[in-house]
N, C-alpha and C positions, 0 to 999 in steps of 0.2 A: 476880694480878688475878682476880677470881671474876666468871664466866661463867655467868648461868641457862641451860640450856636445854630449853624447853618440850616437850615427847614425846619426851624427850633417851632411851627406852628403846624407841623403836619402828627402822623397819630404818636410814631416814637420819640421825636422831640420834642413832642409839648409834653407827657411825662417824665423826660431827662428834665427837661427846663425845671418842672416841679419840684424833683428827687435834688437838683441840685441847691434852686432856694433854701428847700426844706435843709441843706445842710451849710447856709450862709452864705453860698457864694452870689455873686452880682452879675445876672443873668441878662446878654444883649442878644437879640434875636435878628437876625436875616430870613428872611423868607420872600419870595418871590408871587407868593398863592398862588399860586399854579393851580396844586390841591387841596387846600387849605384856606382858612376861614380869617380875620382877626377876631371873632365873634371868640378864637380859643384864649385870646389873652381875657377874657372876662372867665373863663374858665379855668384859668391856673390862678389867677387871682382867688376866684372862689375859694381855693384849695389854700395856698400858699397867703393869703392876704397882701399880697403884691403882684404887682402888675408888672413884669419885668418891661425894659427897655424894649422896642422895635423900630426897625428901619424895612420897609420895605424895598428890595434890589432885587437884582436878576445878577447872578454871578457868573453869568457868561459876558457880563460887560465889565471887561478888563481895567477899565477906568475906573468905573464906577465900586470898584474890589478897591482901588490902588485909595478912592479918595475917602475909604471908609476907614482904612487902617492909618491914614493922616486924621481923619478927625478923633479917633478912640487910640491912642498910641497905647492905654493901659491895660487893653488885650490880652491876659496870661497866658489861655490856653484855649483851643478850637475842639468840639464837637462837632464833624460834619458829616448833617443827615443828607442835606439838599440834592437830591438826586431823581431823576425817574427809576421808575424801581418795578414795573412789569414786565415778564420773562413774555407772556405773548405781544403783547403791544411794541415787546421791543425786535421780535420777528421782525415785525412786520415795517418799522419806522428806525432800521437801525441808527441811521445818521443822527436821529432825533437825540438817538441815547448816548453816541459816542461825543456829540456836544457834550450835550447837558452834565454828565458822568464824569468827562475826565477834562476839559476844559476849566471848569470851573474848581476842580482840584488841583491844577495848575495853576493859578494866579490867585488862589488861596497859601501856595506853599511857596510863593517866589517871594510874597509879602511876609509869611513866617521867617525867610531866609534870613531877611535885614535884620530881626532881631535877637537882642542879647540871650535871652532862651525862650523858649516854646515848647506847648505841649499840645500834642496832634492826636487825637481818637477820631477815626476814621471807621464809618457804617460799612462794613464789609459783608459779606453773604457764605453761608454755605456752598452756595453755588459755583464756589472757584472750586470747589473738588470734583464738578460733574456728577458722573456715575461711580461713586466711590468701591474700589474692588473688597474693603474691607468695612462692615458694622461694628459696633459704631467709630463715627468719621474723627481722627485724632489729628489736631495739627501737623501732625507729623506726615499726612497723607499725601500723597501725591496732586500738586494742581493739573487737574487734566484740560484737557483741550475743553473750552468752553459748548457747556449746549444752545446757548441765546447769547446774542448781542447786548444781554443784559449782566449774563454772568459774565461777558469777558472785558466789559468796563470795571468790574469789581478785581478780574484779577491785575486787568493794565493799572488800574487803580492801584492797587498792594504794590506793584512794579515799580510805579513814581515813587511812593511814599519811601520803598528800601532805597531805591538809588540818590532820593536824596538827602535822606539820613547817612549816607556813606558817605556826602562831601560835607552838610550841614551838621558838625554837631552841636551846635547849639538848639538843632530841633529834635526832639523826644515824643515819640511817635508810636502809637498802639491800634494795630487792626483786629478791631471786633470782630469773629464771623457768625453771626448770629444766625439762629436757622428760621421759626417763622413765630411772628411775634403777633399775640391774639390777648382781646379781654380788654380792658379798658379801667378806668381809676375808679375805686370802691364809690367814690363818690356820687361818678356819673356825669363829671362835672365835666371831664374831656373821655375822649375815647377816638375811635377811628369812625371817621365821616370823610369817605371819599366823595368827590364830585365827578356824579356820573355813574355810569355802572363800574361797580366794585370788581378790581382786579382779582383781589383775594378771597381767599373761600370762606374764611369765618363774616367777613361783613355781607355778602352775598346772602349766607345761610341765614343773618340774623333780617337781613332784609327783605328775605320771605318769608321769615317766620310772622313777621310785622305785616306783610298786605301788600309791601311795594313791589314786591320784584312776586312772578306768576308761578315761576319755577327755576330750581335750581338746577345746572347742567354738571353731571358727574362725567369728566373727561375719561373715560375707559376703566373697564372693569375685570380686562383681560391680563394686567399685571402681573407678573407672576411672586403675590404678597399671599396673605393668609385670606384676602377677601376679593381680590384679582382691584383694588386699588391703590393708588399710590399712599405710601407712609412720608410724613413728613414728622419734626420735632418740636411741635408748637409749645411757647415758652410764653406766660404772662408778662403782656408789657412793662409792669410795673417790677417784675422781678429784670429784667431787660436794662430798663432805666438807670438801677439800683450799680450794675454791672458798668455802664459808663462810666456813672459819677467815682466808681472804686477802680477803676483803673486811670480816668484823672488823676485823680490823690496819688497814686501808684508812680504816675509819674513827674508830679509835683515834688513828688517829697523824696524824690531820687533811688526811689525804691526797685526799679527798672534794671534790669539785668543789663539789659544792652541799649540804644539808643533808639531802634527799632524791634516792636516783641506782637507774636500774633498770640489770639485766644480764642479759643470756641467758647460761645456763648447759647445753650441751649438747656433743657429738663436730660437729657439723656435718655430720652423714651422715644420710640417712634409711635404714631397714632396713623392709621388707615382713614381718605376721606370719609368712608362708613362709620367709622368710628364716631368722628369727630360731629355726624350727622347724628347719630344715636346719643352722642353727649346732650347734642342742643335739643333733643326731644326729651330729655328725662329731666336737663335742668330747665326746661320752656313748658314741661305738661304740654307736649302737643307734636301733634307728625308735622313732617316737612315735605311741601312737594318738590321733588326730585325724580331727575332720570337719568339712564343711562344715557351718554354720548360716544362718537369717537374720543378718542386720545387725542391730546394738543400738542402741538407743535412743544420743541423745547420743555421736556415735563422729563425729569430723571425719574426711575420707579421709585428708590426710596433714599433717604438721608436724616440720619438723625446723630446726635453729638457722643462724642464722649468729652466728657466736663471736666475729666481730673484734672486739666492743669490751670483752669481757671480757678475749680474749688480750693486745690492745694497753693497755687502761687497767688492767686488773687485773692483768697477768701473769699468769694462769692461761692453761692450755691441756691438753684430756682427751688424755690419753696410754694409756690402755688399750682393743685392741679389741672388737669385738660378741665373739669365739671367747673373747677373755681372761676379759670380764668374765664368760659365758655356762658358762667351763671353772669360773671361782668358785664361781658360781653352782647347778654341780650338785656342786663336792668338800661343798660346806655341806649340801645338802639332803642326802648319802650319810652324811654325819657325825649331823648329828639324825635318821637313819631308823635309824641304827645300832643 
């Protein structure tokens, strides 16, 4: 069964792409490299001993969407990561992200339309809930008003995908909201390699631990958390990956309550950036330079999951901790500074 899937070369979809080989299906990948490498398809090969399919596109070109699903008509089901995905960078370049974001999830779902059935898993965020007024954050939570240009592509995003499952049913459709996804594959074979300075805090932190980056910037310490910094719910990629491929199946095999269904996908714990700096010191044997900053633009204080209805409807459940996934997370960065 051939599986698209969309930024299938950036740090979450080259582990999905693995998790799904690993379970037989016939992996075609779209990527644009934007931020990503093809250096990753020798990398899941490693892992997987296959080399899945790639086409390199930009899915913000309408045509070029329309003449990919003419040439692959055997398509069963979409995983789509392909998005920009930083809460500051998208301050600042909103336009950049209301393309990229929800554009390209438009003439991915007008092309699912035509066909006899389809199955849609969509990379969604924590971040459609904001400042959630209750811990931990349960689907059932209120979507508030977006903090960044980046969360309110994810919630317009969920908005296309319901309203067209209400006309389309032939398309069967699951929004992930995953909270923050860190650590990389035991192997070391892929992992997360941004181009550029790193958006997110665990590859930053692993990249001064390494020599490249002089110091880490801790955006505000005035929070009102147990250490005055922000709590987020970081979750091993690999347990992340695991959680697509089971809600594919989920809706493959008609298991799917309704035709569109959300899930949080996270550990259920929140971790303070202190924390998570103390993690990489104790699994790295070594201090980290860091200091305190202002606070950043679009940063909620804290968010983290409540999982029952992924654990109990989905069967999934993250089984790796902040130290495991965090130990991953710098054998990878020691192997690419190598």
């Amino acid at each position: 069964m051939k599986i698209l899937v969309t930024g299938g070369l950036g740090f979450i979809g080259s582990h999905t792409v693995v998790e799904l080989q690993n379970k037989g299906f016939e992996v075609i990948i779209i990527d644009n490299l934007s931020n990503s490498s093809t250096d990753v398809l020798e990398g899941i090969k490693a892992i997987t001993g296959k080399e899945p399919l790639f086409e390199k596109l930009d899915l913000r070109e309408k045509d070029s969407v329309a003449d990919f699903f003419k040439k692959h008509t055997d398509v069963k089901g979409v995983i789509h990561f392909a998005a920009s995905k930083a809460v500051g960078e998208s301050v600042e370049k909103p336009l950049l992200y209301y393309e990229n974001n929800l554009s390209t999830l438009v003439y991915l779902l007008k092309e699912l339309s035509v066909k006899d059935d389809a199955s849609f898993i969509f990379s969604s965020s924590c971040t459609v809930y904001g400042q959630a007024d209750e811990l931990p954050i349960t689907e059932d939570a209120p979507v508030k008003k977006a903090e960044s240009p980046y969360g309110n592509t994810k919630q317009i995003g969920e908005e296309i995908i319901q309203d067209t499952c209400k006309v389309y049913q032939n398309i069967k459709a699951i929004s992930l909201r995953y909270f923050n996804p860190i650590g990389a594959h035991e192997s070391a074979n892929i992992g997360e390699l941004p181009l550029g300075v790193p958006q997110n805090l665990v590859p930053f932190i692993t990249q001064t631990g390494v020599g490249l980056r002089k110091q880490l910037s801790v955006f505000g310490d005035d929070y009102p958390t147990t250490d005055g910094t922000c709590i987020r719910d970081y979750i091993h990629v690999v347990d992340l990956a695991k959680a697509h491929v089971i809600a594919l199946e989920r809706l493959m095999e008609n298991k799917n309550k309704t035709n569109y269904e959300v899930f949080n996908v996270g550990t259920g714990t929140g971790s303070s950036v202190l924390e998570v700096i103390k993690s990489f010191e104790k699994v790295a044997d070594k201090e980290l330079n860091y200091k305190i900053v202002d606070r950043r633009a679009g940063d909620v204080i804290a968010a983290y999951a409540d999982t029952t209805k992924a654990n109990e409807e989905l069967g999934w459940k993250a089984k790796s901790t902040l130290d495991e996934a965090m130990a991953s997370a710098w054998k990878w960065e020691q192997k690419v500074r190598s």
